[in-house]
N, CA, C and O atoms as a GROMACS GRO file, in nm:
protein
  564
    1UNK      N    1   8.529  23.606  -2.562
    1UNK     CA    2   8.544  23.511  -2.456
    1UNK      C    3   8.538  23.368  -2.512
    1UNK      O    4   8.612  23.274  -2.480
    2UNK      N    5   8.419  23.369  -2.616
    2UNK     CA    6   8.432  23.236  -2.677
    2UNK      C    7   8.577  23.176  -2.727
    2UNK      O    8   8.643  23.082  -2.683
    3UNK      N    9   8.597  23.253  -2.821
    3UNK     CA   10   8.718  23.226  -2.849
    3UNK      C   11   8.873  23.233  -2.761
    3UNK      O   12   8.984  23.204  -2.806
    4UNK      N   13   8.847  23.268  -2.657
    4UNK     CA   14   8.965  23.205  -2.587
    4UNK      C   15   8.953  23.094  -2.452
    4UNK      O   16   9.026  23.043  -2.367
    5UNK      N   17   8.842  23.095  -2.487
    5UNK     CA   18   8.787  22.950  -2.423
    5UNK      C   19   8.829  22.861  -2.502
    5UNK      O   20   8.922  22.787  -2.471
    6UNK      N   21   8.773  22.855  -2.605
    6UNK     CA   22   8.849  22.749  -2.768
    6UNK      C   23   9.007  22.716  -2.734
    6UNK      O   24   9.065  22.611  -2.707
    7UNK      N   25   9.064  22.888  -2.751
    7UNK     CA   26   9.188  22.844  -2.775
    7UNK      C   27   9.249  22.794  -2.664
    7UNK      O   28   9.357  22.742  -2.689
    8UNK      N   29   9.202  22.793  -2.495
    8UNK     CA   30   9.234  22.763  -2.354
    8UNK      C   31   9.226  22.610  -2.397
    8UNK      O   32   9.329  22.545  -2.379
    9UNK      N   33   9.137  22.557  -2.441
    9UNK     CA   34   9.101  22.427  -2.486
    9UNK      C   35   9.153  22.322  -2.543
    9UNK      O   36   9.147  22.203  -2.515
   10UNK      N   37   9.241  22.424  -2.685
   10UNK     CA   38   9.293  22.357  -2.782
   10UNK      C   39   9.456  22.326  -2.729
   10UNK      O   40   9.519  22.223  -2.748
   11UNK      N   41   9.506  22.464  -2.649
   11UNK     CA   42   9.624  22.416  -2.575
   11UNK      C   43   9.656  22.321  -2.503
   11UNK      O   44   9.760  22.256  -2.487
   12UNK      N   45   9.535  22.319  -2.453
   12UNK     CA   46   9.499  22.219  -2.326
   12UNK      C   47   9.555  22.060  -2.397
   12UNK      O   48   9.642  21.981  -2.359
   13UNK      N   49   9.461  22.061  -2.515
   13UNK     CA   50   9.453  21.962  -2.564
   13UNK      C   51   9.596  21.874  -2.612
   13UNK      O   52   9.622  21.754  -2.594
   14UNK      N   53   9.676  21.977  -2.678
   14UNK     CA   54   9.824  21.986  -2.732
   14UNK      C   55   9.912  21.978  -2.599
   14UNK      O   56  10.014  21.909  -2.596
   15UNK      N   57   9.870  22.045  -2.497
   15UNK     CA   58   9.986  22.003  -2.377
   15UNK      C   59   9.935  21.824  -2.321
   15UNK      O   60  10.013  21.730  -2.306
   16UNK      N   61   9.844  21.823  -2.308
   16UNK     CA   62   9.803  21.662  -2.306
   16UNK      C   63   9.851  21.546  -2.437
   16UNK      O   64   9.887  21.432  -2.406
   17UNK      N   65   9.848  21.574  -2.532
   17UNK     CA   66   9.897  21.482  -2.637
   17UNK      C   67  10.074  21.507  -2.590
   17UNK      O   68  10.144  21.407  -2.571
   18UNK      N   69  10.127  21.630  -2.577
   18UNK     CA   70  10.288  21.633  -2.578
   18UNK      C   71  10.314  21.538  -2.407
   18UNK      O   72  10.411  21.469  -2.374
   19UNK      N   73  10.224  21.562  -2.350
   19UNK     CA   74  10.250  21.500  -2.204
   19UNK      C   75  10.235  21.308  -2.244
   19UNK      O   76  10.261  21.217  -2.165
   20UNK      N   77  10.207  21.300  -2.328
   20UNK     CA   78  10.122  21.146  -2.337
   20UNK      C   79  10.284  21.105  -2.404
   20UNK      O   80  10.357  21.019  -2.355
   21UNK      N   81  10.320  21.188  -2.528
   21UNK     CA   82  10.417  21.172  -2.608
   21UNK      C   83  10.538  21.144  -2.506
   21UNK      O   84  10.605  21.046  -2.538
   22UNK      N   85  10.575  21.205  -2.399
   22UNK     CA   86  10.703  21.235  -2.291
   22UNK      C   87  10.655  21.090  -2.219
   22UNK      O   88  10.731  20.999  -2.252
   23UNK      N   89  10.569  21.054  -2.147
   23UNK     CA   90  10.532  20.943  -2.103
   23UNK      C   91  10.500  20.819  -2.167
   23UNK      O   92  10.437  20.731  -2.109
   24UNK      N   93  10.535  20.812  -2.269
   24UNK     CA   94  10.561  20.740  -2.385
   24UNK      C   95  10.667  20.642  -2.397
   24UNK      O   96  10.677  20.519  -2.392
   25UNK      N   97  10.800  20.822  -2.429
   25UNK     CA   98  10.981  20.799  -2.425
   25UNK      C   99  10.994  20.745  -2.312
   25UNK      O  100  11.063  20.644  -2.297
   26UNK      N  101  10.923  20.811  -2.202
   26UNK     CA  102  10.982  20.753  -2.072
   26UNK      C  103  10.979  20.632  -2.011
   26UNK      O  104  11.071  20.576  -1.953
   27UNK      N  105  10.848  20.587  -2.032
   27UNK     CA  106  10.806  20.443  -2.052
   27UNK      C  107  10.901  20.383  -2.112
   27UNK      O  108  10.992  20.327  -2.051
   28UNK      N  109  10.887  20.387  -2.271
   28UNK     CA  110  11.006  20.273  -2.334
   28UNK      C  111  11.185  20.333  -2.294
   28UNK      O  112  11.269  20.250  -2.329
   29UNK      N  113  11.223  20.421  -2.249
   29UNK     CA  114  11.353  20.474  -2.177
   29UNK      C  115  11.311  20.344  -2.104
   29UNK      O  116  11.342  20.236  -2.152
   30UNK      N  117  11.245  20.354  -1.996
   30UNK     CA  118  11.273  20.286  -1.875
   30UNK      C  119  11.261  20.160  -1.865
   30UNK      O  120  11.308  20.100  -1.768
   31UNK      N  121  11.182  20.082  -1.988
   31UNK     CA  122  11.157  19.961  -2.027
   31UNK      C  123  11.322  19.923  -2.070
   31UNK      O  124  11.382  19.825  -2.027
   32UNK      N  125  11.369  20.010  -2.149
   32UNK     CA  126  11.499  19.960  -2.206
   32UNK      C  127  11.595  19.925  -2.115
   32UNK      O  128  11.663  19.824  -2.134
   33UNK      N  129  11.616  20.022  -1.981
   33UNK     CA  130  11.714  20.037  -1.888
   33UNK      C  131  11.677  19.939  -1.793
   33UNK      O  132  11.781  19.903  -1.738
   34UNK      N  133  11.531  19.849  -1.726
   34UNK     CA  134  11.515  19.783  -1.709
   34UNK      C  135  11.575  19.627  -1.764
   34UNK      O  136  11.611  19.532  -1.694
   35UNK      N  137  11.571  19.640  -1.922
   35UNK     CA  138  11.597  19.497  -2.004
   35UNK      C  139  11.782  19.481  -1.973
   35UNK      O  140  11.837  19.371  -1.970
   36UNK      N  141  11.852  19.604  -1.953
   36UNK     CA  142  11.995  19.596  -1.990
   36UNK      C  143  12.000  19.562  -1.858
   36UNK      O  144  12.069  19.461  -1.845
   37UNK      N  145  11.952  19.608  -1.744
   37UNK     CA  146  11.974  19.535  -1.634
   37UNK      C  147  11.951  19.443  -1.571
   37UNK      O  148  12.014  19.406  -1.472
   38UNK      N  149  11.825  19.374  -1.637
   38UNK     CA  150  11.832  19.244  -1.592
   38UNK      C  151  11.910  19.112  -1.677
   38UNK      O  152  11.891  18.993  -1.651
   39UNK      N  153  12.034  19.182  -1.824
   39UNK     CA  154  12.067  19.079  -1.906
   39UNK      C  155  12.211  19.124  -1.823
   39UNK      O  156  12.295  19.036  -1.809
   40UNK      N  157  12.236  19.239  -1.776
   40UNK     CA  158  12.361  19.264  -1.676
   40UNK      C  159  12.380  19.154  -1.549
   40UNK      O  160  12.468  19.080  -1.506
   41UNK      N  161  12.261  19.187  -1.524
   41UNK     CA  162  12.250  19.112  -1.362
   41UNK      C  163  12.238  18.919  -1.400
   41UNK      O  164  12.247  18.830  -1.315
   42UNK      N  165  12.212  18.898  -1.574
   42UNK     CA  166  12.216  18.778  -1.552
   42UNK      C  167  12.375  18.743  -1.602
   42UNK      O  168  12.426  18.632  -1.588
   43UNK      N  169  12.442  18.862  -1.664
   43UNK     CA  170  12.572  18.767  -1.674
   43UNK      C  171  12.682  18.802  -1.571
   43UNK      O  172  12.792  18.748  -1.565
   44UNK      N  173  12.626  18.924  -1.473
   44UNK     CA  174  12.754  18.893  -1.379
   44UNK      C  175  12.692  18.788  -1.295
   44UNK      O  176  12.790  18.724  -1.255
   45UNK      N  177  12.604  18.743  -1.253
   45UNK     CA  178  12.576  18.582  -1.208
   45UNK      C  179  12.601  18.472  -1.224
   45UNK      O  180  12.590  18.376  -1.149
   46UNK      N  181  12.660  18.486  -1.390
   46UNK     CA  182  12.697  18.374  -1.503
   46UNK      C  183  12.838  18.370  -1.461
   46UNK      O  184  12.885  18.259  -1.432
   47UNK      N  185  12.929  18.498  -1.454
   47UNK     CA  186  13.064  18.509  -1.421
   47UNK      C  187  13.100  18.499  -1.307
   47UNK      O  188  13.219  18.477  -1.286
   48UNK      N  189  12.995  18.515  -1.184
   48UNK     CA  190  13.053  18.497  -1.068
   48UNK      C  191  13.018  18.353  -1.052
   48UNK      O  192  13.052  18.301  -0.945
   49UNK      N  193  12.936  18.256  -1.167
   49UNK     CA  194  12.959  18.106  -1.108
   49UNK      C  195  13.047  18.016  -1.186
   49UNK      O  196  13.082  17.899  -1.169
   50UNK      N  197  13.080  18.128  -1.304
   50UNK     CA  198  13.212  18.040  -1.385
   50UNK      C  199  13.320  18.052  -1.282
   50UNK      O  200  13.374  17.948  -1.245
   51UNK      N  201  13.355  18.163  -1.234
   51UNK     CA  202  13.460  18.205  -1.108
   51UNK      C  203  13.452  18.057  -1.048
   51UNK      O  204  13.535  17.966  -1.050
   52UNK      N  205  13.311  18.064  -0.989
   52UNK     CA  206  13.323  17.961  -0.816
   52UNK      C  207  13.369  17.806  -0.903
   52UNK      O  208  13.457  17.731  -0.862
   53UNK      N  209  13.288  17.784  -1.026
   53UNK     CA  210  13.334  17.686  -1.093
   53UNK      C  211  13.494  17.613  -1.109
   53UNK      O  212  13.544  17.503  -1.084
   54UNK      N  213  13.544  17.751  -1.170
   54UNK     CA  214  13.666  17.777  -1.184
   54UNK      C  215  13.774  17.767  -1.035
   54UNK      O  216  13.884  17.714  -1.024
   55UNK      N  217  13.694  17.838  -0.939
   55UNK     CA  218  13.793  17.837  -0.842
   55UNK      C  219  13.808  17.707  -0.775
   55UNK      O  220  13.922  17.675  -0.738
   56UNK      N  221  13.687  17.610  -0.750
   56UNK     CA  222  13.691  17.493  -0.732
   56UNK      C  223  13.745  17.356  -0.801
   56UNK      O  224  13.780  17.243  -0.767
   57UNK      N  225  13.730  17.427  -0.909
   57UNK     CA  226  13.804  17.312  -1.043
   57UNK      C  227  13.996  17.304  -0.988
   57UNK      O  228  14.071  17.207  -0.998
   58UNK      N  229  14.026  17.435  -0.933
   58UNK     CA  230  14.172  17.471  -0.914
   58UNK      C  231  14.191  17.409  -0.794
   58UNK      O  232  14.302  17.359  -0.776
   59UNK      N  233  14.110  17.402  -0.708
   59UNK     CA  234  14.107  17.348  -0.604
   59UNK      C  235  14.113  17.216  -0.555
   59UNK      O  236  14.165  17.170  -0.453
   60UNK      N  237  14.043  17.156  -0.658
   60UNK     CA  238  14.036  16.994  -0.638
   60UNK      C  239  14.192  16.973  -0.746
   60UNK      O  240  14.251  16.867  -0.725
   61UNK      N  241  14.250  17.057  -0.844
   61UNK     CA  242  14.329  16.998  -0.882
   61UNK      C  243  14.471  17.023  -0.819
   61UNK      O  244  14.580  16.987  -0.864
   62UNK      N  245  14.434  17.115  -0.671
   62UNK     CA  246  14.589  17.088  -0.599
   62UNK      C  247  14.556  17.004  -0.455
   62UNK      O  248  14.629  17.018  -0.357
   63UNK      N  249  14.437  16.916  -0.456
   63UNK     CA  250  14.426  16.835  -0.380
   63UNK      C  251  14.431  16.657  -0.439
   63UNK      O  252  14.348  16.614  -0.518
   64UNK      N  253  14.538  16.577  -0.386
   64UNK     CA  254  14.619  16.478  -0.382
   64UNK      C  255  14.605  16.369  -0.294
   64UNK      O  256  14.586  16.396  -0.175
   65UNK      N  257  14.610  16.249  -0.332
   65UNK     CA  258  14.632  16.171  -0.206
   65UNK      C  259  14.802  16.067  -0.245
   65UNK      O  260  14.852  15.998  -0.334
   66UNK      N  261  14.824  16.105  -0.149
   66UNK     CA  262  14.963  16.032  -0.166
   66UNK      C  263  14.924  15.858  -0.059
   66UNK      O  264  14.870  15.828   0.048
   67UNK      N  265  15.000  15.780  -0.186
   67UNK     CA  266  14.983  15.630  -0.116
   67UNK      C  267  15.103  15.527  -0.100
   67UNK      O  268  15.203  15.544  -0.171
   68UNK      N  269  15.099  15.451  -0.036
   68UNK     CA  270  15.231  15.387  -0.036
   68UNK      C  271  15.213  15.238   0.030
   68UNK      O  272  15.109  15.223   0.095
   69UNK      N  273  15.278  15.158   0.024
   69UNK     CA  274  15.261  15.008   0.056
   69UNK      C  275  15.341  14.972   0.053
   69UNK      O  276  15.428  15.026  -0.016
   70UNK      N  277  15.373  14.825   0.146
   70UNK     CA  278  15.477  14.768   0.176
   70UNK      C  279  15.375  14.624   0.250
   70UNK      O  280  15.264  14.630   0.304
   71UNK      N  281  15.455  14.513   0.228
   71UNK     CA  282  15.442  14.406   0.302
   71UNK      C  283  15.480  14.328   0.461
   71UNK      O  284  15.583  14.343   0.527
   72UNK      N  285  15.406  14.276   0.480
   72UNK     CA  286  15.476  14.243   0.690
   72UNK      C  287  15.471  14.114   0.654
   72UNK      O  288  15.382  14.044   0.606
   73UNK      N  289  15.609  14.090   0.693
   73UNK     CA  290  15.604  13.924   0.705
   73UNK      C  291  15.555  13.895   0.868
   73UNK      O  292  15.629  13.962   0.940
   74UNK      N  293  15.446  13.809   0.956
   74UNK     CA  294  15.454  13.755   1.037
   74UNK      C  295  15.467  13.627   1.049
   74UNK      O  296  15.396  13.545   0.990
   75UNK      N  297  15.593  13.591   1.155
   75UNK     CA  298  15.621  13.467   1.152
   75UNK      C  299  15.589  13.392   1.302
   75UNK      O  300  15.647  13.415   1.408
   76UNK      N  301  15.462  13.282   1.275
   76UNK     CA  302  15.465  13.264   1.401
   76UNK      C  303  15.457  13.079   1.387
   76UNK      O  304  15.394  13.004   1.313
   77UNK      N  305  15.559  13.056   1.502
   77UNK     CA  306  15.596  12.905   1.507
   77UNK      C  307  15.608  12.836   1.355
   77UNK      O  308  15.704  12.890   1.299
   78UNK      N  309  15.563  12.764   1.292
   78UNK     CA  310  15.569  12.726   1.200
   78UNK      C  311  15.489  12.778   1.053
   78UNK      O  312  15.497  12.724   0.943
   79UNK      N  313  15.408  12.904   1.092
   79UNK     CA  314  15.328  12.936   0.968
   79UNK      C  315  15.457  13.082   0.956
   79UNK      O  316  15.551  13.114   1.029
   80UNK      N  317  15.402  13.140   0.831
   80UNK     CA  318  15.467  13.252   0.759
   80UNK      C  319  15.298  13.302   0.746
   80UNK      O  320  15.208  13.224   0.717
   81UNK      N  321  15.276  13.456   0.776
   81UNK     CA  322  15.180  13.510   0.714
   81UNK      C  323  15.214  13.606   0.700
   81UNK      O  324  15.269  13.682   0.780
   82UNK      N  325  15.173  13.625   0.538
   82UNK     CA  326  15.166  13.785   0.502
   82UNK      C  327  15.071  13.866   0.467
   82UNK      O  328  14.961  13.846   0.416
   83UNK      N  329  15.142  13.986   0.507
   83UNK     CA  330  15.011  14.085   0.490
   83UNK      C  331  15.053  14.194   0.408
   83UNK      O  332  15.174  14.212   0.395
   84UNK      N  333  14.952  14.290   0.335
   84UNK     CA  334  14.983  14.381   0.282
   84UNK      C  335  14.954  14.526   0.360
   84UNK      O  336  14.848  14.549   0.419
   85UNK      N  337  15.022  14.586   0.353
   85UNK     CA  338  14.989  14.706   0.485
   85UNK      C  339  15.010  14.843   0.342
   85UNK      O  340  15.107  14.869   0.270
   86UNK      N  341  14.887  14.897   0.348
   86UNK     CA  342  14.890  15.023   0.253
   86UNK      C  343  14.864  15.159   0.379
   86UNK      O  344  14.816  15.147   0.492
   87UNK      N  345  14.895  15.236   0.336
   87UNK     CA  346  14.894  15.374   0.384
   87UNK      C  347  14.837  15.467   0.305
   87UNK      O  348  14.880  15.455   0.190
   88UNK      N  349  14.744  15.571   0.319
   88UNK     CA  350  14.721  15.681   0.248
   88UNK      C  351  14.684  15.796   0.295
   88UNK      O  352  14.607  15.783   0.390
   89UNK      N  353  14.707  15.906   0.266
   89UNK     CA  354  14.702  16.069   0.338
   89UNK      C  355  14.678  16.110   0.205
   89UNK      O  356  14.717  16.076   0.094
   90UNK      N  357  14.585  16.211   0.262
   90UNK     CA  358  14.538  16.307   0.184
   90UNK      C  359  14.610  16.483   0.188
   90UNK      O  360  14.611  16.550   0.292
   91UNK      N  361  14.669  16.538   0.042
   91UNK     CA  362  14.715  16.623   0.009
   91UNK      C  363  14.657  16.744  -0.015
   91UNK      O  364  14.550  16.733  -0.074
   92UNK      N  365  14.710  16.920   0.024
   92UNK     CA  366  14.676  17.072  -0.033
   92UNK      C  367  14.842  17.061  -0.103
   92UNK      O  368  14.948  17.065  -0.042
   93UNK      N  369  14.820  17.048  -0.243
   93UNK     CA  370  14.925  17.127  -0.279
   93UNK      C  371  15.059  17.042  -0.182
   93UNK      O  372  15.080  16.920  -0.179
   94UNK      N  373  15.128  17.139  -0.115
   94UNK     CA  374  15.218  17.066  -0.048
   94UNK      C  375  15.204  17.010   0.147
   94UNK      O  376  15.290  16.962   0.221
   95UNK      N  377  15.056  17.045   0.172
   95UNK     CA  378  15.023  17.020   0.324
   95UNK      C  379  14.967  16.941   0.371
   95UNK      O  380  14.847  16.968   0.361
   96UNK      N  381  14.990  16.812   0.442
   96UNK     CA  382  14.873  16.721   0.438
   96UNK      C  383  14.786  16.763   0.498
   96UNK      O  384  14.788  16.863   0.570
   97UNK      N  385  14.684  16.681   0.474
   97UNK     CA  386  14.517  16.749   0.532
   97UNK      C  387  14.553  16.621   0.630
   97UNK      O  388  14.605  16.661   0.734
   98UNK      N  389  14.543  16.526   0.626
   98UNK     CA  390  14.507  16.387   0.710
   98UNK      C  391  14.625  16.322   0.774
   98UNK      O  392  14.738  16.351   0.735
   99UNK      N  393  14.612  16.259   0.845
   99UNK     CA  394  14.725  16.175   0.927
   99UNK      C  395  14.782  16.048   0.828
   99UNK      O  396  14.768  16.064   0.706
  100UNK      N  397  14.833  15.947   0.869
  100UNK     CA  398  14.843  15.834   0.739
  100UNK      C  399  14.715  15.722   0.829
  100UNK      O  400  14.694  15.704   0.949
  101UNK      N  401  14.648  15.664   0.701
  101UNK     CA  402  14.538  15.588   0.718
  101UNK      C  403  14.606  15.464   0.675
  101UNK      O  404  14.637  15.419   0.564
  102UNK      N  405  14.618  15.427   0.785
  102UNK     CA  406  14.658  15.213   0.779
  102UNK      C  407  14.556  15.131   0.725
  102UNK      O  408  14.447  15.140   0.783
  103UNK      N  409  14.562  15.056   0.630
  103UNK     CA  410  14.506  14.931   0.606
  103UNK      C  411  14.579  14.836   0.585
  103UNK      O  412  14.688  14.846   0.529
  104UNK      N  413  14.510  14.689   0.644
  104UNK     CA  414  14.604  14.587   0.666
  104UNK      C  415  14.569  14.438   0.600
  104UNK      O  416  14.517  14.368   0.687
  105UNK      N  417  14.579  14.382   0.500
  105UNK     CA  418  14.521  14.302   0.438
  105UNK      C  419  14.579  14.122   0.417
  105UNK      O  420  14.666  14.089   0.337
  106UNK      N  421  14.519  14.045   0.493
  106UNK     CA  422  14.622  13.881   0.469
  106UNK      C  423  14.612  13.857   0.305
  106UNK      O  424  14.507  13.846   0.241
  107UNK      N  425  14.751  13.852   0.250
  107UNK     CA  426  14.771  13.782   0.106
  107UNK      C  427  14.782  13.626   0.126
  107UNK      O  428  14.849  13.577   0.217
  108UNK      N  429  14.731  13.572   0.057
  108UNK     CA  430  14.705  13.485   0.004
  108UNK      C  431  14.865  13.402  -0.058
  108UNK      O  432  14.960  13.471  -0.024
  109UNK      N  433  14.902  13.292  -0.128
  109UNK     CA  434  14.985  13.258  -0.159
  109UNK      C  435  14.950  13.301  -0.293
  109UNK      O  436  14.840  13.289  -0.346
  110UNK      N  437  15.098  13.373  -0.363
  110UNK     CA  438  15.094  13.380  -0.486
  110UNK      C  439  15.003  13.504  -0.535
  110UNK      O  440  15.026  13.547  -0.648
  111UNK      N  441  14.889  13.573  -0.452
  111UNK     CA  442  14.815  13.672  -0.496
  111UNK      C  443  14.963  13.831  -0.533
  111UNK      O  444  15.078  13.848  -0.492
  112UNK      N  445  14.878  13.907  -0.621
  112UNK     CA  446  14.945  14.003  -0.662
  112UNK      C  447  14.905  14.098  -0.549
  112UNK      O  448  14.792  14.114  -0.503
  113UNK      N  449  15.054  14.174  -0.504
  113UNK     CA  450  15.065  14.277  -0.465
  113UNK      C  451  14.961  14.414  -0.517
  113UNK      O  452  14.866  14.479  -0.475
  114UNK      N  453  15.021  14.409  -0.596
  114UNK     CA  454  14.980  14.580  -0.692
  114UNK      C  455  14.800  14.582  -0.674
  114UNK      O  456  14.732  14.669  -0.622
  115UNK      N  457  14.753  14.448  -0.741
  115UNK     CA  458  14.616  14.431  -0.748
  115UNK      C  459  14.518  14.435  -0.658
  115UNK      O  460  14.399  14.463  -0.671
  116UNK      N  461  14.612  14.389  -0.524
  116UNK     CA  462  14.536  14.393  -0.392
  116UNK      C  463  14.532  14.527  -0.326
  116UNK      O  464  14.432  14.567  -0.266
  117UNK      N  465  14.670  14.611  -0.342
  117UNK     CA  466  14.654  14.732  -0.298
  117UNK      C  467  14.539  14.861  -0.362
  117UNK      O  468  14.472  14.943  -0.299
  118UNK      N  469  14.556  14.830  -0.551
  118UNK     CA  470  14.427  14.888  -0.573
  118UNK      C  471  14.299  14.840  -0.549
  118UNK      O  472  14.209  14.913  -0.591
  119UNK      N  473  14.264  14.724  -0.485
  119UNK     CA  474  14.096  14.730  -0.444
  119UNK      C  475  14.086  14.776  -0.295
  119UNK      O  476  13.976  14.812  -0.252
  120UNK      N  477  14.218  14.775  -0.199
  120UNK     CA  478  14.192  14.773  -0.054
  120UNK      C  479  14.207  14.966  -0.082
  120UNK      O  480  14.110  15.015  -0.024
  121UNK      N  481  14.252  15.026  -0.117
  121UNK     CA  482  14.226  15.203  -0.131
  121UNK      C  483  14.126  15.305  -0.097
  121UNK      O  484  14.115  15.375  -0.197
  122UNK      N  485  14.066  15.339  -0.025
  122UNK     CA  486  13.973  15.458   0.063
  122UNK      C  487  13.910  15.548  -0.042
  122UNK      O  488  13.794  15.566  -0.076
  123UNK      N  489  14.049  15.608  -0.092
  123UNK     CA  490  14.002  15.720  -0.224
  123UNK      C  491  13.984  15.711  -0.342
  123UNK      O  492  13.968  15.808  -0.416
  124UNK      N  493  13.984  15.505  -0.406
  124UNK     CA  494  13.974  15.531  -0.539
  124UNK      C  495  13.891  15.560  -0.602
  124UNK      O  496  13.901  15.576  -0.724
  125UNK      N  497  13.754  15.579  -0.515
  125UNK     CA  498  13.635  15.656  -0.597
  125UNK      C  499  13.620  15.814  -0.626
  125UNK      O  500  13.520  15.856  -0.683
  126UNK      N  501  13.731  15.904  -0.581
  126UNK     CA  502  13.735  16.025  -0.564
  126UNK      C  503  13.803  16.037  -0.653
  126UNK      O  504  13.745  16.093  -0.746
  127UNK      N  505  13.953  15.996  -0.683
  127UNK     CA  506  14.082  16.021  -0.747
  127UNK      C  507  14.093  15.884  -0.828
  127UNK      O  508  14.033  15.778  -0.815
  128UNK      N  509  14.182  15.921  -0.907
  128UNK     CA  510  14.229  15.844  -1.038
  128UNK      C  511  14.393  15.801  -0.997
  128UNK      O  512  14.467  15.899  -0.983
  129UNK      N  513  14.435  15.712  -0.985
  129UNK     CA  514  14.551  15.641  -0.971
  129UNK      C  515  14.646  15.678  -1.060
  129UNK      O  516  14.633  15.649  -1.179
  130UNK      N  517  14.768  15.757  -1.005
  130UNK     CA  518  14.903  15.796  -1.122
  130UNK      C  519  14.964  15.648  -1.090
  130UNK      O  520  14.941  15.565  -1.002
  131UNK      N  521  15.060  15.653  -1.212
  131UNK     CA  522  15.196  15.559  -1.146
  131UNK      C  523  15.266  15.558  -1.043
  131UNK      O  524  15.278  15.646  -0.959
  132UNK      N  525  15.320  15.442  -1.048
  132UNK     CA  526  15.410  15.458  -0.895
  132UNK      C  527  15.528  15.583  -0.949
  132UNK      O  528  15.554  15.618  -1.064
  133UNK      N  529  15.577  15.626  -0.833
  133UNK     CA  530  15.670  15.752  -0.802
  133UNK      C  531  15.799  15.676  -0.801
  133UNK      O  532  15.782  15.565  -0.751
  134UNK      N  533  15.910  15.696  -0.834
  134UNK     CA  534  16.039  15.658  -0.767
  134UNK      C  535  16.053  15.624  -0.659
  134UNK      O  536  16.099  15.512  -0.640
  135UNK      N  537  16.006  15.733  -0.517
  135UNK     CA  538  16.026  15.668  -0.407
  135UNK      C  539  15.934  15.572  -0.315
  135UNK      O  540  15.943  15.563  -0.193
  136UNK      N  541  15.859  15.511  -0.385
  136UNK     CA  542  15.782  15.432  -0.372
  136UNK      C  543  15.664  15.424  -0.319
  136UNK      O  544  15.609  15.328  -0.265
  137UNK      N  545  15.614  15.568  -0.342
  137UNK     CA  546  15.498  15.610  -0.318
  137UNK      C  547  15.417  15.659  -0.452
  137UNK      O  548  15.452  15.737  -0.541
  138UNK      N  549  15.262  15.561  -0.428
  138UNK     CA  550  15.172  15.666  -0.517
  138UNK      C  551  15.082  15.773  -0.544
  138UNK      O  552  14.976  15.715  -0.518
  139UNK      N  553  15.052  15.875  -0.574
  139UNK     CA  554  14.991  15.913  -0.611
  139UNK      C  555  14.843  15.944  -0.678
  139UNK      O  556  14.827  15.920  -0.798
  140UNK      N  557  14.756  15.988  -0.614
  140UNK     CA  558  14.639  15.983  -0.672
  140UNK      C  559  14.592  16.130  -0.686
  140UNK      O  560  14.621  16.229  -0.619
  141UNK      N  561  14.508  16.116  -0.797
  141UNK     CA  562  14.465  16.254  -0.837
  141UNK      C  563  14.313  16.242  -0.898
  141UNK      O  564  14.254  16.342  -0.938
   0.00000   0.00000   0.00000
């Protein structure tokens, strides 16, 4: 009896060390599958904000403001006054977003056209000024 008390014992003992050993693997198994998923979960986060990055970068670069100007002579009794009258709407690609936005400015004798229309402009803090266009409209981007 003694002796298979011993040996009840010693099994005992060996199924507890092999149980410790399995809870061990399983532990570092699950530690590992833990680490791959949270370096997963940090780069599809990374890719879904290069995306939004990306999709917005595309976005602002098919949005436009188209501008255009022209001068009003008013003539009343003996004075001449002029004014500079600019227009600007805002562009998708090919749809306007906005109606045309009037501004109306008295020139001065001798003041420059071009110079007055770029400080009187709505959007030049948004967009960057192209050249004038052929048909006598500009462009901003």
């Amino acid at each position: 009896m003694g002796s298979g008390l011993l040996a009840y014992y010693i099994m005992q003992s060996r199924m507890e060390v092999a149980l410790a050993r399995e809870r061990e693997s399983t532990a570092q198994a699950r530690g590992t599958l833990e680490a791959e998923k949270n370096s997963l979960e940090r780069a599809l986060s990374g890719a879904k904000e290069s995306a939004r990055r990306e999709a917005l970068d595309e976005f602002l670069a098919d949005v436009h403001v188209e501008q255009r100007h022209y001068t009003r002579e008013n003539k009343l009794l003996f004075q001449n006054r002029k004014a500079l009258v600019l227009q600007e709407r805002i562009f998708f690609r090919n749809i306007p977003l906005s109606n045309w936005i009037e501004h109306e400015i008295i020139l001065q004798d001798g003041e420059d056209v071009d110079k007055a229309a770029r400080s009187l402009t709505s959007f030049v803090d948004v967009v960057n000024v192209e050249p004038q266009s052929p048909n006598g409209s500009k462009l901003l981007r």
